[in-house]
C-alpha positions in Angstrom: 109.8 82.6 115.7 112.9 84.6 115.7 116.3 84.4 113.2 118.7 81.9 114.0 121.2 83.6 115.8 124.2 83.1 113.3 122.5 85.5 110.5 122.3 88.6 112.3 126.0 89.1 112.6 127.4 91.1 115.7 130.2 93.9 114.9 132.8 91.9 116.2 131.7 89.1 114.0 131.1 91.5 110.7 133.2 91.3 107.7 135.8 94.5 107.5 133.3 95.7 104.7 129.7 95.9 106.2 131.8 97.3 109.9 130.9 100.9 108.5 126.9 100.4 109.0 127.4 99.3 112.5 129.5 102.8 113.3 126.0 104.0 114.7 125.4 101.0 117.2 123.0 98.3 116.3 122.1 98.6 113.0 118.9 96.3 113.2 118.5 92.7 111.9 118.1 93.7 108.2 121.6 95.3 108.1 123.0 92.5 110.6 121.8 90.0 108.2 123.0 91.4 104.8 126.5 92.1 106.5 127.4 88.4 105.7 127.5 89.6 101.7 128.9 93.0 102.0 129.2 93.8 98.3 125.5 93.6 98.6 124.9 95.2 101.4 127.0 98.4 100.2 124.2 98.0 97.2 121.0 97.2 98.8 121.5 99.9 102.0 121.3 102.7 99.7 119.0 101.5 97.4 116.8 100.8 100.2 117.4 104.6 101.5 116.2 105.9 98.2 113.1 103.7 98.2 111.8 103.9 101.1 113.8 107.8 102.2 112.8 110.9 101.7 111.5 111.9 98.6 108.9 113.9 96.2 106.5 111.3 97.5 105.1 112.3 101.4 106.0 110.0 104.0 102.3 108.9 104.9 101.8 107.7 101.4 105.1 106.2 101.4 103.5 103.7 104.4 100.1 104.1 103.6 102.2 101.4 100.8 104.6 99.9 103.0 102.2 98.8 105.5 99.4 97.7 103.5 102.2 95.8 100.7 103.8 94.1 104.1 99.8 93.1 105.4 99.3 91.7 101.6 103.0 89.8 101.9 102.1 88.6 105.2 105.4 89.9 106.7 105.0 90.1 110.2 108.5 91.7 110.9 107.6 94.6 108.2 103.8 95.4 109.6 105.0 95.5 113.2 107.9 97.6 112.2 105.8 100.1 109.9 102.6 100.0 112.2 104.8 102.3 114.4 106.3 104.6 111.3 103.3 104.8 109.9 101.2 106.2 113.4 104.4 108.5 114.2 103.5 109.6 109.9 100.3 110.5 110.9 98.2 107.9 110.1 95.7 107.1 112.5 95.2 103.6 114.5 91.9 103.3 112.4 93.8 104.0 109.2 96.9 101.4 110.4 94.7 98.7 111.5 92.7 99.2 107.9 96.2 98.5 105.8 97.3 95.9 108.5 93.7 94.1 106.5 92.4 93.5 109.7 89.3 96.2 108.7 88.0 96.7 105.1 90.4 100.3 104.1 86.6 101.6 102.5 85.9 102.3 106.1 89.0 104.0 107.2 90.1 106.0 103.8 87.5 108.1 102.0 89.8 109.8 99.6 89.6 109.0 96.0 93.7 109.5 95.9 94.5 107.2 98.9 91.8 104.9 97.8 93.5 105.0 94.0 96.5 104.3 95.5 95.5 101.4 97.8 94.1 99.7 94.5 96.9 100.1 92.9 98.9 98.4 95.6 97.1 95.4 95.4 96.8 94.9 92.5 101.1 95.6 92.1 101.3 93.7 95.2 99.4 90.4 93.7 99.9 88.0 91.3 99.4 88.4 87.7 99.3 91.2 85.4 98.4 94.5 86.3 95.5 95.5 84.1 95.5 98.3 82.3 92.2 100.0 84.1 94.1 99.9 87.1 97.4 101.9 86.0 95.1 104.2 84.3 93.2 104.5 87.5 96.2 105.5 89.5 97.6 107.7 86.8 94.4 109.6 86.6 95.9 110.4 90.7 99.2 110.4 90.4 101.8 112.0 88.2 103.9 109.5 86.2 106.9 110.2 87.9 104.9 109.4 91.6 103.5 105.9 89.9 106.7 105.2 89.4 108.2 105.6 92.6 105.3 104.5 93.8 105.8 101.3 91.6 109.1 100.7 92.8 108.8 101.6 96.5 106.0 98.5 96.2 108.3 96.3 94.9 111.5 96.9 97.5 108.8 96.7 100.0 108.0 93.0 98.8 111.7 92.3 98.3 112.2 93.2 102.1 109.2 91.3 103.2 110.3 87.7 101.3 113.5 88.6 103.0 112.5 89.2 106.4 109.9 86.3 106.3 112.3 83.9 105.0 115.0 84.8 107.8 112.3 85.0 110.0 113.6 88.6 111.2 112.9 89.4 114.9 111.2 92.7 115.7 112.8 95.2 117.9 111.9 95.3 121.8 111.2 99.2 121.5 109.0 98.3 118.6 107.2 95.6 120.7 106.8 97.6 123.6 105.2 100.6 121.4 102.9 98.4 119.5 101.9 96.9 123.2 101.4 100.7 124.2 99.2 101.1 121.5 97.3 98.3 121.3 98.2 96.9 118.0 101.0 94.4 119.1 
């Protein structure tokens, strides 16, 4: 299944407004789709930067949550794209293929943090309310400020996997051909 052609907009075919992302070369579907509403591309980019950037939070438990929020989502596009960041993280395949829910994460994380944090993730990632055992599970782990990055880096994760689902998002041949390299495609 792959996005129809017409909503991943070339440069030449970009408004005057979303040209500035391209300036790199291609700036992959996500951008090439939002580049039909540029005010909100200009918005979400950075937003999306901060999220799921550099930050406080270390980048293997940044997609220790992107890739096991994506699995939960069911967003193909998103755990193809973040098996690879997460292995080139440090992650291993074991670890990966545990958040992808194709093994049960009790036999691939053994740390009460990451296994804290993996709760809490389903639980933020599901429906309903989050009960109040759970945040004080993860806050008993994590420092309030980390919860709530951690919080919101769940929920931009789930914004970008209803979009990428719904547009049906194609994943990158480099990413194909790495996830085919490793055995996880």
């Amino acid at each position: 299944m792959s996005a129809p052609a017409d909503l991943l907009l070339a440069p030449d075919q970009a408004p005057l407004l979303a040209r500035p992302f391209y300036a790199g070369g291609d700036p992959g579907p996500i951008v090439a789709a939002l580049a039909h509403v540029p005010e909100l591309l200009e918005v979400a980019m950075p937003f999306l930067g901060a999220a799921l950037g550099p930050s406080a939070i270390d980048w293997r438990t940044k997609e220790i949550v992107i890739v096991r929020t994506s699995a939960l989502a069911g967003c193909r596009y998103c755990v193809q794209a973040h098996t690879v960041v997460a292995l080139d993280a440090g992650l291993t395949r074991a670890e990966v293929t545990a958040l992808r829910a194709e093994s049960p994460v009790e036999q691939s994380f053994i740390d009460a943090r990451e296994l804290a944090l993996l709760a809490w993730v389903d639980v933020v990632a599901g429906a309903g309310p989050v009960p109040d055992a759970a945040r004080a599970h993860v806050r008993a782990h994590f420092a309030d400020h980390e919860v709530v990055e951690l919080t919101t880096l769940v929920g931009a994760t789930l914004l970008l996997n209803r979009f990428a689902t719904a547009l049906a998002l194609p994943t990158g041949a480099d990413t194909m051909r790495r996830l085919i390299a490793e055995g996880m495609a």
